[in-house]
C-alpha positions in Angstrom: 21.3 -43.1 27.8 21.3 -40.0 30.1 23.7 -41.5 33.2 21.2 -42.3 36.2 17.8 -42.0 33.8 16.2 -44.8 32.8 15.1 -42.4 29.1 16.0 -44.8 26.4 19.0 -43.6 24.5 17.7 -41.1 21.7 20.8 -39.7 20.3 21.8 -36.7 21.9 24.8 -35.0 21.4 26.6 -34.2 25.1 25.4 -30.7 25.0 21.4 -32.1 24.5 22.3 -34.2 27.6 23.8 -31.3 29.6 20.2 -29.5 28.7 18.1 -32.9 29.6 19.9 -32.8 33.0 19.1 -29.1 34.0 16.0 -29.2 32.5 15.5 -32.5 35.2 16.7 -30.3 38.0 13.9 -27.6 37.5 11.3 -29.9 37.5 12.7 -31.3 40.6 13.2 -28.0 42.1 9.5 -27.0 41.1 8.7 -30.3 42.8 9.9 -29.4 45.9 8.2 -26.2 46.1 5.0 -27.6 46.1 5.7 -30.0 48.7 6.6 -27.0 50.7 3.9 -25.1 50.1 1.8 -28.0 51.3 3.4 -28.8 54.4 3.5 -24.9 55.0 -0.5 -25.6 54.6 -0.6 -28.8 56.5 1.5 -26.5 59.3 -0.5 -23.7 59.3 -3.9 -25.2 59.5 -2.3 -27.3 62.4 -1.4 -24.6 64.3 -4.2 -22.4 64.2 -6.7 -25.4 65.3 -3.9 -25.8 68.0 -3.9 -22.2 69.2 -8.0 -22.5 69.3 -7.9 -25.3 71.5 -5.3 -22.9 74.1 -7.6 -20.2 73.7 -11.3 -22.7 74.2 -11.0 -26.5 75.4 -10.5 -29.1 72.9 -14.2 -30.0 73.2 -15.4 -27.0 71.6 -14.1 -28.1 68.3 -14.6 -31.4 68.6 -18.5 -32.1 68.2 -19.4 -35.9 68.8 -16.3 -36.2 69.2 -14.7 -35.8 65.9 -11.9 -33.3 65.8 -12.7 -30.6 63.4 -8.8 -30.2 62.4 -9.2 -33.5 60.8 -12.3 -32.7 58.5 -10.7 -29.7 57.3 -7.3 -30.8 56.3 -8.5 -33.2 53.6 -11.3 -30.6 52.4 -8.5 -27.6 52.3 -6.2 -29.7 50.2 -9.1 -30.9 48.1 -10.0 -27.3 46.8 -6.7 -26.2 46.9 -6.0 -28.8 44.4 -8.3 -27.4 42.4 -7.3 -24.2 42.9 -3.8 -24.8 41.4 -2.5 -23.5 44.9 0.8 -25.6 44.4 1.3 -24.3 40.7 4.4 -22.1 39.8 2.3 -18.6 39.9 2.3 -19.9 43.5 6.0 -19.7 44.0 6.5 -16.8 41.8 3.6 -14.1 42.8 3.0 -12.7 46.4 -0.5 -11.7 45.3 -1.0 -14.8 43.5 0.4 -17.3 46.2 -2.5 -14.9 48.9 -5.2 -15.9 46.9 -4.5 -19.4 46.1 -4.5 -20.4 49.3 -7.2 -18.1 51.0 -9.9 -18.6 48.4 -9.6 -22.8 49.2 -9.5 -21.7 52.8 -12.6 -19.9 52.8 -14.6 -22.3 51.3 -13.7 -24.8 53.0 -14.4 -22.9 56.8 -18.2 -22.2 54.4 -18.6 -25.8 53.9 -17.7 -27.4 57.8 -20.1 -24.7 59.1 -23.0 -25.7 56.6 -21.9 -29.6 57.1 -22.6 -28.7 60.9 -25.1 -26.8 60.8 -27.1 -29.7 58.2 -26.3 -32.1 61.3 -27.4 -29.6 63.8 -24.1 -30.3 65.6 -23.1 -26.1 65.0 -24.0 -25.6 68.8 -21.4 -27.7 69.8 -19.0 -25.4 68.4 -17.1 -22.4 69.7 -17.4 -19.9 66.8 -15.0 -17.9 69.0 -12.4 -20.8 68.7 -13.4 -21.9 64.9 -13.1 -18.5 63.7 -9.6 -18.3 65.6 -8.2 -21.5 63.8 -9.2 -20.3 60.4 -7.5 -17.0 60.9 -4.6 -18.2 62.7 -3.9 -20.5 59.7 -5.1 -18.0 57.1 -2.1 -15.6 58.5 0.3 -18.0 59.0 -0.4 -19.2 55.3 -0.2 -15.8 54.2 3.6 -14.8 56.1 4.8 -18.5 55.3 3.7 -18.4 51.5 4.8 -15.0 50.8 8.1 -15.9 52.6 8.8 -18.3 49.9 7.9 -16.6 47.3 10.5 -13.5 47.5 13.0 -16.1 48.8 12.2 -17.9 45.3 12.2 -14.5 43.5 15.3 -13.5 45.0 17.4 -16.9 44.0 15.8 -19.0 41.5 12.9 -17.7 40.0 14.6 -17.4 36.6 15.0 -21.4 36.8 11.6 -22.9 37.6 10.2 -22.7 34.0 12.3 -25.4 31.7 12.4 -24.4 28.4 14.1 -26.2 24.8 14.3 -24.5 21.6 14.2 -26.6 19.1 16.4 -25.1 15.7 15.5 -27.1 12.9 17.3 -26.4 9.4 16.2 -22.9 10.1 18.5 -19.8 10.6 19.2 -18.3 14.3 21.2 -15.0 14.5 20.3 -14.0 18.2 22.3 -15.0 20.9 22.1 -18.4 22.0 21.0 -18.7 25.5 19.5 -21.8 27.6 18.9 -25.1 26.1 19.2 -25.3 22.7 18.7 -28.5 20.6 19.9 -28.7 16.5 17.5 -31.2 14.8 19.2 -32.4 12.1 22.8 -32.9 14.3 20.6 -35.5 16.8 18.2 -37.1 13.5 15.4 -35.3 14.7 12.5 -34.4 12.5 8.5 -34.2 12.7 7.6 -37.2 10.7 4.4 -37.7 12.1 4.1 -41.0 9.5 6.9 -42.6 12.8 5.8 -43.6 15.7 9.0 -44.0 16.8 10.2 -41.0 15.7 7.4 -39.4 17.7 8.2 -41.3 21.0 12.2 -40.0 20.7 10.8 -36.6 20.7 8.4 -37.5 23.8 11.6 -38.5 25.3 13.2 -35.8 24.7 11.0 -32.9 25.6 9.8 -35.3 28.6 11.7 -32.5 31.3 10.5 -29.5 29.8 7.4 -27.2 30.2 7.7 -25.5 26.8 9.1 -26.6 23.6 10.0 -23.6 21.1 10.8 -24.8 17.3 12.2 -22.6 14.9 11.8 -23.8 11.7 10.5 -22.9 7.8 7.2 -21.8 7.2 7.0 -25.4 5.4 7.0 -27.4 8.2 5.3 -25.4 10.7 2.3 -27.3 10.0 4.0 -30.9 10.8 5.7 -29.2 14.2 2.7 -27.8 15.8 1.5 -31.5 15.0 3.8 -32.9 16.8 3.7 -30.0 19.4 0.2 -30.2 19.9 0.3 -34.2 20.7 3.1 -34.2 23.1 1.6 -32.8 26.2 3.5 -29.5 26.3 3.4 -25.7 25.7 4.6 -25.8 22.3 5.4 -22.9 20.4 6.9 -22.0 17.0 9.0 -19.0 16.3 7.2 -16.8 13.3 9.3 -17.6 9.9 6.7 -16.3 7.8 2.5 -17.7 8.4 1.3 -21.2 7.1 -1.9 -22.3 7.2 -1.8 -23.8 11.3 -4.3 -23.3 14.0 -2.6 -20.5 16.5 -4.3 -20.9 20.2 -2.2 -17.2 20.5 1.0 -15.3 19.8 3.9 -15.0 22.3 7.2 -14.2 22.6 10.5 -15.8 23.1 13.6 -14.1 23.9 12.0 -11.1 21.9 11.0 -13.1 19.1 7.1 -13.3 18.3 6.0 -16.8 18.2 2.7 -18.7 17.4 1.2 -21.0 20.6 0.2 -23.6 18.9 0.4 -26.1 21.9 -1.0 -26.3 25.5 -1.3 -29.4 27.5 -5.0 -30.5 28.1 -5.0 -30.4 32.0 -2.9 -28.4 35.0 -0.7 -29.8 37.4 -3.6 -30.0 39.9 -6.3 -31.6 37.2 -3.5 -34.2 36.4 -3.0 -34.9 40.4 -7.3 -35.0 40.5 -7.0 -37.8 37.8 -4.1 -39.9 39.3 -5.4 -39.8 42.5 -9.0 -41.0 41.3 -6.6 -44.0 39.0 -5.0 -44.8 42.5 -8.2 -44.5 44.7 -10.4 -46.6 42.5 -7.6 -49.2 41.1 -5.6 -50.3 44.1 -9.1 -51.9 46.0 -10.0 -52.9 42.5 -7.0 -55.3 41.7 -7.2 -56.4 45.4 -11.2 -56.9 45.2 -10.7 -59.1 41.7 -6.9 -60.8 42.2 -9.1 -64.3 43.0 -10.9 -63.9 39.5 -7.8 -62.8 37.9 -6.0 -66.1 38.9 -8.9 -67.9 37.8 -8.3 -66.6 34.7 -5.1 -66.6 34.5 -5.0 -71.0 35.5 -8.1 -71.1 32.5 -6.0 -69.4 30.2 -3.0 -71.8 30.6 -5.0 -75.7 30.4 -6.7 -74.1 27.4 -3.7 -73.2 25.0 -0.3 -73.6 25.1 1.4 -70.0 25.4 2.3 -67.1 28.4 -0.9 -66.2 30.5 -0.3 -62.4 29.3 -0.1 -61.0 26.0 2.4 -57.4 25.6 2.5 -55.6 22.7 3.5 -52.0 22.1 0.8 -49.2 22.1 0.8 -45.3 21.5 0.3 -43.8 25.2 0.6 -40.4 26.2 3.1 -37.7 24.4 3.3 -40.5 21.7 5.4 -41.8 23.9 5.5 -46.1 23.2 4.6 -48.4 26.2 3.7 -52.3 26.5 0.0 -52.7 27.1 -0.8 -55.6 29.0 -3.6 -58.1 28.3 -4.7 -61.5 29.0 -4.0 -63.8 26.2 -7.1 -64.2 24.0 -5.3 -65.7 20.9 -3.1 -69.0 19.9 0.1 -68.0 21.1 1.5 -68.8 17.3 -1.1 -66.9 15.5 -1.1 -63.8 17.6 -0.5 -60.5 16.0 2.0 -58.4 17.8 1.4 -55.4 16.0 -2.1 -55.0 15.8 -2.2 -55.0 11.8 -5.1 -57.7 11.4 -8.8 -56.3 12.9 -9.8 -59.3 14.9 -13.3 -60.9 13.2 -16.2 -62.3 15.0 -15.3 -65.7 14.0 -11.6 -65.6 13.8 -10.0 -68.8 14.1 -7.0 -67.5 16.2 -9.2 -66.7 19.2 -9.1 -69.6 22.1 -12.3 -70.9 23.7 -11.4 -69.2 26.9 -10.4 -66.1 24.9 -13.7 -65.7 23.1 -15.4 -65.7 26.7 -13.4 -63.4 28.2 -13.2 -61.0 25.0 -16.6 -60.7 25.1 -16.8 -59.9 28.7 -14.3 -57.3 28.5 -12.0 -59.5 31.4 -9.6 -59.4 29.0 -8.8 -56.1 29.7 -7.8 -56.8 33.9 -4.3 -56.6 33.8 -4.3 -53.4 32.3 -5.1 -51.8 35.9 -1.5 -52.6 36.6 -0.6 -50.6 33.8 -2.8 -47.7 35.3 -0.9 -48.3 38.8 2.8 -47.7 36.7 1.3 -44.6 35.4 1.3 -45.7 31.8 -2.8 -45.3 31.2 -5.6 -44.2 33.3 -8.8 -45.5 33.7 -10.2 -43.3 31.2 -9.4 -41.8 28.8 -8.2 -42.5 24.7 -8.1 -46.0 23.7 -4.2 -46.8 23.3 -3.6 -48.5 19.5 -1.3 -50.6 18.5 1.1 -49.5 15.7 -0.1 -51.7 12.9 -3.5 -50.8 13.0 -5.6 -50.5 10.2 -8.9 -48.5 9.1 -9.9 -50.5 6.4 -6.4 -50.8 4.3 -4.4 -47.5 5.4 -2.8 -46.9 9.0 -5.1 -44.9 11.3 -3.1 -41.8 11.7 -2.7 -41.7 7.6 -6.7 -41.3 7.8 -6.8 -38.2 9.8 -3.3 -36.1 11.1 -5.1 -35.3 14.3 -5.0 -38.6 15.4 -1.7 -37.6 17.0 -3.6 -34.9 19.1 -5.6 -37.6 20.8 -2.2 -38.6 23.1 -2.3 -35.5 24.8 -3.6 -37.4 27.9 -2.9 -41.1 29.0 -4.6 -43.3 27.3 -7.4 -45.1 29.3 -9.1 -48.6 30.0 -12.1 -47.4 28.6 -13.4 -43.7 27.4 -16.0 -41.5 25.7 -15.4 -43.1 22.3 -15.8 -47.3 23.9 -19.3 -45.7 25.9 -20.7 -44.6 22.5 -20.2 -48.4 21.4 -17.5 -47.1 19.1 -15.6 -50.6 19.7 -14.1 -53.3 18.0 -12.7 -53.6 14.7 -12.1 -50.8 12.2 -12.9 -52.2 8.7 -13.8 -49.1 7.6 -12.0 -45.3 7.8 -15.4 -43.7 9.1 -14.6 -46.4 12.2 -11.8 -44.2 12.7 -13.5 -41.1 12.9 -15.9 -41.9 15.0 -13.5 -42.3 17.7 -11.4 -40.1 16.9 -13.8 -37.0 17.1 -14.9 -38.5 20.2 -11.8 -38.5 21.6 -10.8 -35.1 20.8 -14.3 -33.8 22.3 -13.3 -35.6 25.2 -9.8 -34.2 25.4 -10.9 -30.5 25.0 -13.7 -30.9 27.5 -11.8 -33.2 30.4 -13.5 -33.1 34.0 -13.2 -35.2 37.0 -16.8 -35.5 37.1 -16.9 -36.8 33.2 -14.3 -39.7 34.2 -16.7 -40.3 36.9 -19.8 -40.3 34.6 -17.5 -42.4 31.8 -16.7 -45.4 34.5 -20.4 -45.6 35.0 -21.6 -46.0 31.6 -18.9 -48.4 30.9 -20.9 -50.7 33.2 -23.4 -50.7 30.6 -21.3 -51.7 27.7 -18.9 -54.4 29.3 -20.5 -57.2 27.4 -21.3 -55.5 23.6 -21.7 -57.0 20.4 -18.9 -55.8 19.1 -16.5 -56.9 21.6 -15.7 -60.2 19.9 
């Protein structure tokens, strides 16, 4: 195990630790650009409503009372969330960081002035001193930003992007620079038929943005597999064409390669979805910890065993996490890997465990799995390792099952709303959910998670929860 991480020990030779720890400090380093670039925001739009209030008294940008500065913060960061204004083009590109931040800025000066206007509070409001704030921040956003940027370009642009090529029984005559990774000295190889093969290489390429594999044109098909899975810009170096799908051709270290890979969401779309997990879970586990203790005391007087039931699950990456559940089996007769569909009158399940499988209240205790970061609230069902489709493992149904970790897996999702649910007895079960995750995975908005946690009101209590 890397000294100071808590990765599980995957087998790395020292030099594949050396790259795992720089690769670590560029995604720290990115990190902490951000977080500058947002307090430079915070700062900026600060002082300009500031300066306004030297130039007009405070009142004129405070109608009814409520200061202005503090509607606009939380709308500015919203859109520039959106915007990807704390994205690496942002530290790297003068124009780029400009527009990033002034197109957010814009907006959000357009949407007070209609809010106010709607509320018929604009007279209230200096335009002499509002249009002041917005440009004094808009400069100050501009000198700051661009400050950073040829500071960044000037010292560490070079080491922002983290980057592993993967060489994998395949010939490399070009210098070797940056991190470089031999498969076959660590055991590494894309057998997608190994889960836990698949979660050391989630462990591994955890630190870096893009994954490069060189490799024969036989198992090109089986790496972008695994590429296109783990949540990463994956990319394989041309060694003649095999039949894979190619999102585009690029180059590495001037080398043509085939992208094959690209993670489903940006930084900012993945800081939209955590911070809808967060906002919606943390006064949701407070709002139901009574009923969860009822539960929890039901659970114990009706069968001998723990309250909660862990077993291992594919999450996101491939990477393997312990789901959490209320126990609805006999402890004795539970299944830890998931190989036996449950029936609708299996004998395993509990009297209190019937109830609360058909009322979905079994599911609870995953929201503390969403508050550790291990699921979200939607998003792809996580399965358990043994499960079946009829008599064959689900991902030796369909190899694109793997695609469907891309994102966290969720406590419900598009596949459990079209009451695709409950056990798979046959391989067309499978499918079904399968396509509909994919579909869900190329077409992710924060306004479809919204529109998924409604319709799963509708479906808590379905016939083939059992």
């Amino acid at each position: 195990m890397i000294a100071g991480d808590t990765m599980l020990d995957i087998g790395l030779d020292s030099g594949a630790r050396t790259a795992l720890r720089d690769a670590l400090h560029r995604r720290n380093l990115r990190m902490r650009l951000y977080v500058l670039l947002i307090v430079i925001d915070l700062f900026s739009l600060t002082t300009g409503f500031t300066l306004a209030n030297v130039v007009r008294d405070q009142q004129w940008l405070s109608p009814g009372g409520v200061d202005l500065l503090m509607a606009t913060v939380p709308v500015y960061f919203m859109f520039a969330l959106g915007s990807d204004a704390y994205s690496r083009p942002a530290v790297t590109s003068g124009r780029r960081t400009i527009s990033l931040s002034l197109w957010p800025l814009m907006i959000t000066a357009l949407a007070i002035l209609t809010t106010l206007f709607l509320f018929r509070v604009s007279a209230e409001v200096s335009r002499l001193a509002f249009v002041f704030s917005i440009g004094t921040s808009a400069a100050l956003m501009i000198a700051l930003r661009y400050g950073v940027v040829r500071v960044v370009r000037d010292t560490v642009a070079n080491s922002l992007v983290s980057e592993l090529l993967i060489i994998d029984n395949a010939d490399w005559s070009w210098p070797i620079e940056g991190d470089v990774i031999y498969a076959d000295r660590i055991g590494l190889n894309p057998d997608v038929s190994d889960p836990y093969m698949l979660h050391r290489f989630a462990e591994l390429c955890d630190k870096y943005e893009r994954i490069v594999v060189r490799c024969s044109a036989d198992r090109q098909a089986d790496w972008a597999l695994v590429l296109r899975g783990a949540n990463v810009i994956g990319e394989i170096i041309i060694a003649g064409f095999g039949s894979i799908p190619v999102l585009g051709l690029k180059q590495f270290r001037d080398r043509p390669s085939l992208l094959v890979a690209r993670g489903p969401l940006s930084y900012s779309d993945m800081a939209k979805k955590r911070a809808l997990d967060l906002a919606l879970t943390i006064p949701i586990v407070i709002a139901v910890a009574p009923l969860l203790a009822i539960i929890a005391i039901a659970i114990k007087l009706d069968s001998p065993g723990t309250v909660l039931f862990k077993q291992e699950r594919i999450g996101r990456g491939n990477r393997i996490f312990h789901i959490l559940k209320f126990r609805s089996m006999r402890a004795d007769l539970s299944d830890g890997r998931g190989a036996t569909s449950t029936r609708r009158d299996d004998d395993r399940i509990t009297r209190v465990g019937r109830f609360i499988r058909r009322t979905s209240l079994d599911e609870l205790p995953q929201l503390f799995n969403v508050l550790l970061g291990q699921m979200s609230l939607v998003g792809p069902r996580p399965h358990a390792l043994g499960s079946l489709a009829g008599d064959r493992l689900f991902w030796e149904i369909d190899r694109e099952y793997w695609y469907r970790h891309a994102l966290k897996p969720g406590i419900t999702g598009l596949a459990q709303v079209r009451g695709f649910r409950g056990a798979t007895h046959r391989p067309e079960d499978l499918k079904n959910r399968l396509q509909a995750d994919i579909e869900y995975l190329n077409g992710w908005s924060l306004t479809r998670d919204i529109a998924i946690l409604f319709a799963t009101l509708n479906v808590l209590v379905h016939r083939n929860a059992y």
